[in-house]
C-alpha positions in Angstrom: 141.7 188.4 182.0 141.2 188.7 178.7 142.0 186.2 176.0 144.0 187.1 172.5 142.0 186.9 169.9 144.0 184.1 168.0 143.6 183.9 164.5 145.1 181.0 161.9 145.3 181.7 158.1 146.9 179.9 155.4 147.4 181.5 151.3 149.2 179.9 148.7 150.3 181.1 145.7 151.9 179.9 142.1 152.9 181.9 139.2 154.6 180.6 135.7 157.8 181.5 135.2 159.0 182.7 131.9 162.3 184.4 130.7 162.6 188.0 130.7 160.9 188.8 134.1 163.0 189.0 137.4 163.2 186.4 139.9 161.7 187.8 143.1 161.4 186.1 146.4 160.6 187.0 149.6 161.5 191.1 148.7 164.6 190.4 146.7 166.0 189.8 142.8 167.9 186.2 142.9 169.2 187.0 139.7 167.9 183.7 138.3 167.6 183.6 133.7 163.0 182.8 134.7 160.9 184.8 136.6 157.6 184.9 137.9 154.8 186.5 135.5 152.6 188.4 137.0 151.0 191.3 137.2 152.5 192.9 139.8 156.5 191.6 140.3 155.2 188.3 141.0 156.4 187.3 144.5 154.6 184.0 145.3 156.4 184.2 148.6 155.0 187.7 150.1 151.6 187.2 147.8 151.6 183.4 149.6 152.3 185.8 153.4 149.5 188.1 152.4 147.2 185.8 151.5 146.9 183.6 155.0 146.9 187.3 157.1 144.0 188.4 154.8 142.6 184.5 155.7 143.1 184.9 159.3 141.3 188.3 159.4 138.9 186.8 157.1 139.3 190.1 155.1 139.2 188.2 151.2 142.5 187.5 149.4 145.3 189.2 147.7 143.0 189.3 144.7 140.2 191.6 146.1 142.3 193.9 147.4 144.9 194.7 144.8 143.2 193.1 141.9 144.9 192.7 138.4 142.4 194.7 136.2 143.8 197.7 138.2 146.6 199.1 136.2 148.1 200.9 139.9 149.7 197.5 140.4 151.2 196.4 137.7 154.6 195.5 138.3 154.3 196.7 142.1 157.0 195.6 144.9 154.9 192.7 146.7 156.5 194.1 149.4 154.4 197.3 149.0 151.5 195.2 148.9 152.5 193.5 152.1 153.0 196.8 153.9 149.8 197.9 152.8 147.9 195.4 154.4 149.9 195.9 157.9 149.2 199.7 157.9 145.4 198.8 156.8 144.7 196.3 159.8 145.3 195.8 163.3 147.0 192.6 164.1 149.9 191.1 165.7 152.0 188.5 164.4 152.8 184.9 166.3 154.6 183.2 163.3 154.8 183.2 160.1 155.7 179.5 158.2 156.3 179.3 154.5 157.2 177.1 152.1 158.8 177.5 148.8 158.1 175.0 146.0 160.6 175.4 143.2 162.9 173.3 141.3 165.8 175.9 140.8 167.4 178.6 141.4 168.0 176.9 145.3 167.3 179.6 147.6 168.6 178.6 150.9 171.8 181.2 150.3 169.2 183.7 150.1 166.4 182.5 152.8 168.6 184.7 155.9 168.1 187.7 153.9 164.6 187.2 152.4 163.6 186.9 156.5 165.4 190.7 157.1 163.7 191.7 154.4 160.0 190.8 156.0 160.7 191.2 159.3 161.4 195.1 158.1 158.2 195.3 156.3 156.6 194.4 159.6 159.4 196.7 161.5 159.7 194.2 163.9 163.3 192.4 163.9 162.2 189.5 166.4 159.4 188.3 164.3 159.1 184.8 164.6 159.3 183.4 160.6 160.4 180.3 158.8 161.2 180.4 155.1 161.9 176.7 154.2 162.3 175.7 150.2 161.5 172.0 148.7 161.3 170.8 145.0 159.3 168.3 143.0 162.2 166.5 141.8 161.3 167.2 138.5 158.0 166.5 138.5 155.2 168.4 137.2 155.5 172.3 135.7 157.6 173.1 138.9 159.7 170.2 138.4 160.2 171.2 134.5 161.0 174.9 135.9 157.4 176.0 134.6 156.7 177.8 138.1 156.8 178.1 141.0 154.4 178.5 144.4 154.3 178.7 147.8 152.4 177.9 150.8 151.9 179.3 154.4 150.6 179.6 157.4 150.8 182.1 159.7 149.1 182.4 163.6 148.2 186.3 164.7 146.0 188.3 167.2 143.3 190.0 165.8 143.9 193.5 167.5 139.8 194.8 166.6 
């Protein structure tokens, strides 16, 4: 028998938030007066995804692979990012577990939703993924809706 090559990975991601810019999490608009600045539309939550495949792969970060100098991404869908990545390597997803860290808009109306919008990307509707959201109670830039990050880590099989 051969044993899955298990694979661990974690990425996390922040961006300021400023007015003027859409609020994009997890694939959608919440339609909140900040968003993230960035250079592409900013979604800590897929960049934060991408991030701890690329680390279990140990294939770099977001960064090397769709880097901000390059003009091609600027204000890109995350989620175009995302599915580049899937159609680049060969890997299966366990789980996927992310966190949210932002002091408002509260996205638990919008978590159901953000999850069909990832498990599409992958095309698989079964995908095993939790999208949970905390604040800082006003602490620190987050707190003073500054920014916003998230963290996760995800468990695949390394198909190569």
């Amino acid at each position: 028998m051969i044993t899955p090559n298990y694979r661990i990975g974690n990425g996390v991601d922040v961006h300021p938030l400023k007015k003027g810019r859409q609020l994009i999490l997890g694939g959608i608009d919440l339609h909140h007066t900040l968003g993230c600045d960035g250079h592409s539309d900013g979604d800590v939550l897929i960049h934060s995804i991408i991030d701890a495949i690329l680390g279990a792969l140990n294939k770099g970060d977001i960064g090397s692979h769709f880097p901000s100098s390059n003009t091609k991404y600027k204000n890109i869908s995350s989620i175009i990012l995302l599915n580049d990545i899937i159609e680049q390597y060969n890997f299966s997803i366990i789980n996927i577990d992310s966190t949210v860290i932002l002091q408002k808009p509260i996205i638990q109306p919008h978590i159901k939703k953000m999850k069909d919008v990832i498990k599409k990307t992958f095309k698989n509707e079964d995908l095993n993924i939790s999208i949970k959201a905390t604040t800082t109670d006003n602490l620190g830039f987050i707190g003073k809706q500054k920014g916003v990050a998230a963290i996760t880590t995800c468990l695949l099989i390394n198909n190569d």
